[in-house]
Every structure is written in C-alpha cells, then in structure tokens.
C-alpha positions, 0 to 999 in steps of 0.5 A, a space after each residue: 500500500 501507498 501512503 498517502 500524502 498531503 500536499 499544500 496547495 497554496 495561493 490567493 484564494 480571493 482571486 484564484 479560488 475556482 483555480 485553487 480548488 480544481 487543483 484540490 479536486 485532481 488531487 483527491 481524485 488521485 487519493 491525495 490529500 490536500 492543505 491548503 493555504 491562502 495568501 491574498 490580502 483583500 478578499 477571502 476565499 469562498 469556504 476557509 482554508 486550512 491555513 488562513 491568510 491571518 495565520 500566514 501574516 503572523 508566520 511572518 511576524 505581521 498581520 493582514 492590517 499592517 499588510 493592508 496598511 502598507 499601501 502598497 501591494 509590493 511590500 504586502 505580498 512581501 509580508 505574505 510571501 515571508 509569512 507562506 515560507 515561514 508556515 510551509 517550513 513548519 508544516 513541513 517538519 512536523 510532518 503534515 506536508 509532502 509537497 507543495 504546489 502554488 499558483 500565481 501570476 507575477 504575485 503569487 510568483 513572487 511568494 511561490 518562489 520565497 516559499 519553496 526556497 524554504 523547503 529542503 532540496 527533495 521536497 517536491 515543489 511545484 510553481 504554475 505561473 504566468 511567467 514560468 521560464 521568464 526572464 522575469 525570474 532572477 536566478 539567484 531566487 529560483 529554488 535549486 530543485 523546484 519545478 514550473 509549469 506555465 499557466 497557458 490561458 490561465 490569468 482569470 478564470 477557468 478553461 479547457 486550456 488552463 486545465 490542462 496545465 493545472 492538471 498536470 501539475 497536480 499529478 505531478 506533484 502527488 507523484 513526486 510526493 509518492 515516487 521520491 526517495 527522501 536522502 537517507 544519509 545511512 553514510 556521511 555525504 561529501 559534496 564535491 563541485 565539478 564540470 563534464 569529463 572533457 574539462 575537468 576529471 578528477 571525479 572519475 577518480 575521486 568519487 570510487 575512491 571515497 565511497 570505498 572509504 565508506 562516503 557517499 559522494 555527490 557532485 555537482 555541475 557548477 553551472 550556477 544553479 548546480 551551486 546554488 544547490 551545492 550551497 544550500 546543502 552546505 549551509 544546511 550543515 549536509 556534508 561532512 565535509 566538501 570538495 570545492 574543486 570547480 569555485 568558477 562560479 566566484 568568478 561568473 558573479 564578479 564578472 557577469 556570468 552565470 552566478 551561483 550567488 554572492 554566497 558561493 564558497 562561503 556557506 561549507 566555512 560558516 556551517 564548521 564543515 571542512 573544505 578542500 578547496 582547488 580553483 578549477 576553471 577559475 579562469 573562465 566565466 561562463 555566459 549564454 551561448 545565444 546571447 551576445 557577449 557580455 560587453 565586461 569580456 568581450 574580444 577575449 579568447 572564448 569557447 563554445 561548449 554548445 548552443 547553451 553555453 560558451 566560456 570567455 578567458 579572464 585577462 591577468 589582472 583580472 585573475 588576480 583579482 579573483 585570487 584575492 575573493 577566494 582567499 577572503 571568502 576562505 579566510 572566513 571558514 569556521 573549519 580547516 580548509 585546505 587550497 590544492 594549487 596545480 601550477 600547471 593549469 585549471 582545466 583541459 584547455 587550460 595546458 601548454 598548447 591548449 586553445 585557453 591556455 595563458 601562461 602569463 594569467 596562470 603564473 599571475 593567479 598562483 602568485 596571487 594565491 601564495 602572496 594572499 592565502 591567509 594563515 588557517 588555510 593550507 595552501 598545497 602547491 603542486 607542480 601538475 595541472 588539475 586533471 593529472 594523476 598527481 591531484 587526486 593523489 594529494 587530495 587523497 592524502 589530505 583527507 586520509 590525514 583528516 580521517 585519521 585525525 578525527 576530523 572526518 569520520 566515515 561513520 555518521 
C-alpha cells in the first residue's frame, strides 16, 4: 500500500479560488490529500482554508492590517510571501506536508518562489505561473530543485486550456510526493563541485575512491544553479565535509556570468564543515551561448561548449583579482580548509598548447594565491595541472590525514 500524502496547495484564494480548488479536486481524485493555504490580502476565499491568510501574516511576524496598511501591494505580498515560507517550513517538519504546489501570476510568483526556497532540496515543489521560464525570474531566487509549469490561458478564470496545465501539475506533484526517495544519509555525504569529463576529471577518480572509504559522494555541475544547490546543502550543515574543486562560479558573479550567488564558497566555512578547496576553471566565466557577449569580456579568447553555453578567458589582472575573493571568502571558514594549487593549469584547455591556455594569467593567479592565502588555510602547491594523476593523489592524502585525525569520520 501507498501512503498517502498531503500536499499544500497554496495561493490567493480571493482571486484564484475556482483555480485553487480544481487543483484540490485532481488531487483527491488521485487519493491525495490536500492543505491548503491562502495568501491574498483583500478578499477571502469562498469556504476557509486550512491555513488562513491571518495565520500566514503572523508566520511572518505581521498581520493582514499592517499588510493592508502598507499601501502598497509590493511590500504586502512581501509580508505574505515571508509569512507562506515561514508556515510551509513548519508544516513541513512536523510532518503534515509532502509537497507543495502554488499558483500565481507575477504575485503569487513572487511568494511561490520565497516559499519553496524554504523547503529542503527533495521536497517536491511545484510553481504554475504566468511567467514560468521568464526572464522575469532572477536566478539567484529560483529554488535549486523546484519545478514550473506555465499557466497557458490561465490569468482569470477557468478553461479547457488552463486545465490542462493545472492538471498536470497536480499529478505531478502527488507523484513526486509518492515516487521520491527522501536522502537517507545511512553514510556521511561529501559534496564535491565539478564540470563534464572533457574539462575537468578528477571525479572519475575521486568519487570510487571515497565511497570505498565508506562516503557517499555527490557532485555537482557548477553551472550556477548546480551551486546554488551545492550551497544550500552546505549551509544546511549536509556534508561532512566538501570538495570545492570547480569555485568558477566566484568568478561568473564578479564578472557577469552565470552566478551561483554572492554566497558561493562561503556557506561549507560558516556551517564548521571542512573544505578542500582547488580553483578549477577559475579562469573562465561562463555566459549564454545565444546571447551576445557580455560587453565586461568581450574580444577575449572564448569557447563554445554548445548552443547553451560558451566560456570567455579572464585577462591577468583580472585573475588576480579573483585570487584575492577566494582567499577572503576562505579566510572566513569556521573549519580547516585546505587550497590544492596545480601550477600547471585549471582545466583541459587550460595546458601548454591548449586553445585557453595563458601562461602569463596562470603564473599571475598562483602568485596571487601564495602572496594572499591567509594563515588557517593550507595552501598545497603542486607542480601538475588539475586533471593529472598527481591531484587526486594529494587530495587523497589530505583527507586520509583528516580521517585519521578525527576530523572526518566515515561513520555518521
């Protein structure tokens, strides 16, 4: 037998009530259960729902009146929008929901997005919106792990068309909720960054390695929201502890390319999770391949990885510069942390002969490292590239060093 699950459907029901409530009919139908929350501010939905918008405004430490108050209706789906995260995160550890799915327009957005953020990576999450796919949507604030259906013909009222997508939705979050195998953590999780094989390797040799000594391993492709969702992990305290070999998204967000956040290599420190730390493609910034090139690095030598994606190769000064963030965000780790420098490149375009390949960025960016690298980190300087043989073996001997001091243990 299947248990059954409850799913929060969430929305404003004084203007999305018919919708609200046909997304709880297909969820019945299915043998789900649902709860629901409304998060409007003005009206009040045709029947109550089981969280009330008063409740979600005290979630938030408000109320409707001082919602209403504002004058504003930016700053009172603000207030709701902290309220519905706050509630669904309660809800959600005391074991009363299983996912979650929000309608909106451009609002309801808006708070769907606060909401499923506070929910733990794993908790399926669902957003049918008007602007699904949007560059409306900055990335920094859409959820790692969360899942859009556009609302096609669905702005006011029902219809056959936007039934199908809420449908949809509300089949595929009861699945989700039934089908999804919640992380176990039976063996201590460690969390390493990375790309393809074809830029950078040493997870091909790294990952065996660590589940033999009785670690799971997740990587995790930095592509800015594979960090997003490696940071939010790390600043939840998930890993015992992290391999931060791919760091290149430090340098998308100095440089306009495709960020992770501003907290990127700083949530392992704060959270006393041990680091080691290498600086795998840090000399690249990654843009939108369609699009143009970003006025901040154009005329440099790039590389197309595909029709998505291209990266552009930062000039020495520049790789100075990231040198030195790095060195401060790590100054910052609460745990030790070690920097694995190979002096003869970052990654697989990035050798002698190699089409990045900048001799005089390379020697800028290592003398930058051994003038700045503060006092609690060990720096480990080899004279390999990254993807040599060599760089696994050193990193391998400095976790055996932190296992065999106690530091890491194999054992939750």
């Amino acid at each position: 037998m299947v248990a059954v699950k409850t799913i929060l459907v969430a929305g404003t029901y004084d203007t999305k009530d018919d919708e609200l409530h046909y997304l709880a009919e297909i969820i019945h139908g299915q043998g789900g259960r649902v709860l629901s929350m409304d998060v409007s501010v003005l009206g009040d939905p045709s029947r109550p729902t089981d969280v009330s918008k008063h409740q979600v405004a005290e979630a938030g430490g408000s109320s409707i009146e001082a919602a209403i108050g504002a004058g504003a209706e930016n700053t009172a789906m603000q207030i709701m929008g902290s309220g519905a995260a706050a509630k669904a995160l309660e809800l959600y550890r005391a074991g009363s929901i299983h996912g979650v799915v929000v309608l909106g327009g451009t609002m309801g957005t808006d708070l769907a997005l606060d909401l499923c953020a506070a929910l733990p990576l794993g908790v399926p999450k669902y957003v049918v919106s008007t602007v699904a796919f949007s560059p409306l949507l900055p990335p920094e604030r859409i959820p790692a792990d969360v899942q859009m259906i556009l609302w096609s013909g669905g702005l006011y009222g029902l219809n056959s068309i936007c039934k199908a997508a809420l449908s949809q939705a509300a089949g595929a979050v009861l699945g989700a909720a039934r089908a999804v195998e919640a992380p176990r953590r039976e063996r201590p999780l460690i969390g390493m960054t990375s790309f393809g094989k074809t830029v950078l390797r040493y997870m091909v040799t790294l990952k065996p390695a660590l589940e033999a000594r009785g670690f799971e391993v997740a990587v995790f492709h930095a592509t800015g929201m594979g960090g997003r969702a490696f940071e939010s992990l790390s600043r939840e305290g998930a890993f015992a502890a992290v391999m931060d070999f791919a760091p290149q998204e430090v340098s998308n967000h100095m440089f306009g390319g495709l960020s992770a956040g501003a907290d990127r290599l700083t949530n392992a420190g704060q959270a006393g999770t041990p680091q080691l730390v290498a600086p795998g493609c840090y000399d690249l910034v990654d843009f939108v391949g369609w699009q143009a090139v970003p006025p901040q690095i154009e005329g440099r030598p790039t590389h197309a990885h595909n029709r998505l994606l291209s990266s552009a190769v930062l000039e020495p000064g520049e790789r100075r510069a990231v040198a030195k963030i790095l060195c401060g965000k790590l100054s910052q780790a609460q745990a030790p942390v070690a920097f694995v420098l190979p002096n003869q490149g970052c990654n697989e375009w990035d050798r002698p002969g190699g089409e990045l390949h900048d001799a005089e960025g390379l020697a800028a960016f290592c003398d930058e490292i051994r003038s700045l690298c503060p006092d609690t980190v060990a720096l480990h300087e080899l004279d390999c590239h990254i993807n040599d043989g060599a760089f696994c073996d050193r990193v391998l001997e400095i976790f055996d060093g932190w296992m065999a001091s106690g530091l890491v243990r194999a054992t939750a």
